[in-house]
C-alpha positions in Angstrom: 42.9 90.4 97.8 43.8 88.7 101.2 47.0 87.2 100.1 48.5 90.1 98.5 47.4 92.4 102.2 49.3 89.3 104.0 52.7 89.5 101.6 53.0 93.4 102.1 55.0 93.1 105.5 57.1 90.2 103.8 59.4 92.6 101.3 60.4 94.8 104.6 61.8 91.9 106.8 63.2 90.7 103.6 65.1 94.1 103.1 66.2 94.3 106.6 67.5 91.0 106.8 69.5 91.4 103.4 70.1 95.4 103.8 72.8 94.5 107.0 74.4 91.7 105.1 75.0 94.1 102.1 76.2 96.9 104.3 79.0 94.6 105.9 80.3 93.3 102.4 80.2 97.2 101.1 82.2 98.7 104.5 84.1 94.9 104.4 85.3 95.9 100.6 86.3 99.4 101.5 88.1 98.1 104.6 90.1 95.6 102.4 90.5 98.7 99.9 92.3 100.9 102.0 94.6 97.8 103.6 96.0 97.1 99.9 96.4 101.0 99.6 98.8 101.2 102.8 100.6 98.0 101.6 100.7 99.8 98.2 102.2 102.4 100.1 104.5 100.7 102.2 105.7 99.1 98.9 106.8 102.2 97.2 108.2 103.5 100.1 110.9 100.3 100.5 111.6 100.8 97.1 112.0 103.9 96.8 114.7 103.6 100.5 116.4 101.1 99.3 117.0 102.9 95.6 118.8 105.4 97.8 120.8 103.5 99.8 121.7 101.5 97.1 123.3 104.8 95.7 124.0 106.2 99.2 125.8 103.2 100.6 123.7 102.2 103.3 120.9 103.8 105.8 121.9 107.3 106.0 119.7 110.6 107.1 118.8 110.9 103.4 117.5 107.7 103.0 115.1 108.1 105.7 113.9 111.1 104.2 113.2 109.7 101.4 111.3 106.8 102.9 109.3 109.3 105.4 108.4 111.6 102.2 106.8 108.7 100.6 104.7 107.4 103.5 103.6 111.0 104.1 102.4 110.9 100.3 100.8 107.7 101.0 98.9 109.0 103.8 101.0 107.1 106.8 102.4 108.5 109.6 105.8 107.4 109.3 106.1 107.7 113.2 103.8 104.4 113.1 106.4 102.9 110.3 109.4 100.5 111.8 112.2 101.3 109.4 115.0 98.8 109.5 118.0 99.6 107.1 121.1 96.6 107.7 124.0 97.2 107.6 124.3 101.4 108.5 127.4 101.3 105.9 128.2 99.3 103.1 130.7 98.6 100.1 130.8 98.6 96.4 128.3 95.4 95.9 127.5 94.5 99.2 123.8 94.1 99.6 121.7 96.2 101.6 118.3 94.9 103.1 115.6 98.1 103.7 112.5 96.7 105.6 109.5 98.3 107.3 106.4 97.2 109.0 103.2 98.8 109.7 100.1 98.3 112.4 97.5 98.8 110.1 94.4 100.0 112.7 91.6 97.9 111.7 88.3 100.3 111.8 85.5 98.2 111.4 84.4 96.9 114.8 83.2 93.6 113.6 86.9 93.0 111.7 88.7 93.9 114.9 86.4 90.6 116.3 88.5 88.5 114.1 91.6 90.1 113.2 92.5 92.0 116.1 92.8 96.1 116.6 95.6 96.2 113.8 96.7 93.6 111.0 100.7 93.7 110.5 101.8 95.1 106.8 105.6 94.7 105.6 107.4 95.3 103.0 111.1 94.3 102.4 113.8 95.1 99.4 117.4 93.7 99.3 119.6 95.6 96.4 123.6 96.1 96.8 125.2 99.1 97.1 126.8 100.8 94.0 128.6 103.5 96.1 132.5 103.9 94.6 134.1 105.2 97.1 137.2 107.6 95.8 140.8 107.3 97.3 
């Protein structure tokens, strides 16, 4: 009867030394969850610019656009995106290289220890331009 009264405290300390563990791995795996998300976003988003310029010829207003929608669809401000579209103009076949990077804000206090405030996301696409243009 002694021992059993002398193992009841033993389970809690157990619990509360396991229970933070657990927490950081669960908030840890949601952290890394929504970092693969934003690159899944920023991925789409290149693709999806540098389909249009492709067609378009090179970084026009439209292209942009098209970049910005996806982001915003992706849940990214795409004030926070660097969007680098080389060269502004291009020719039948000449290849176009759409790139953007992203500060991903880190939220979990104890990943900011080792990774910094933000973690850097990119995402780049060359294609070549198929715009003809007509005499």
């Amino acid at each position: 009867m002694r021992r059993v009264r002398r193992e009841e405290g033993v389970v809690l300390v157990e619990f509360a030394l396991v229970a933070g563990l657990l927490l950081l791995l669960c908030f840890g795996m949601i952290e890394l969850g929504l970092v693969v998300n934003a690159k899944l976003v920023l991925a789409a988003a290149v693709r999806e610019g540098a389909r249009r310029a492709a067609v378009e010829g090179g970084a026009t207003a439209a292209v942009r656009d098209k970049i910005e929608e996806q982001l915003r669809l992706g849940n990214i401000d795409p004030a926070e995106v660097e969007i680098r579209i080389v060269p502004d103009r291009a020719s039948y076949g000449a290849t176009i290289r759409v790139a953007l990077e992203y500060k991903y804000p880190i939220l979990l206090p104890l990943l900011q220890s080792v990774f910094g405030r933000s973690l850097s996301l990119q995402a780049e696409i060359v294609t070549r331009s198929e715009r003809v243009r007509g005499p």
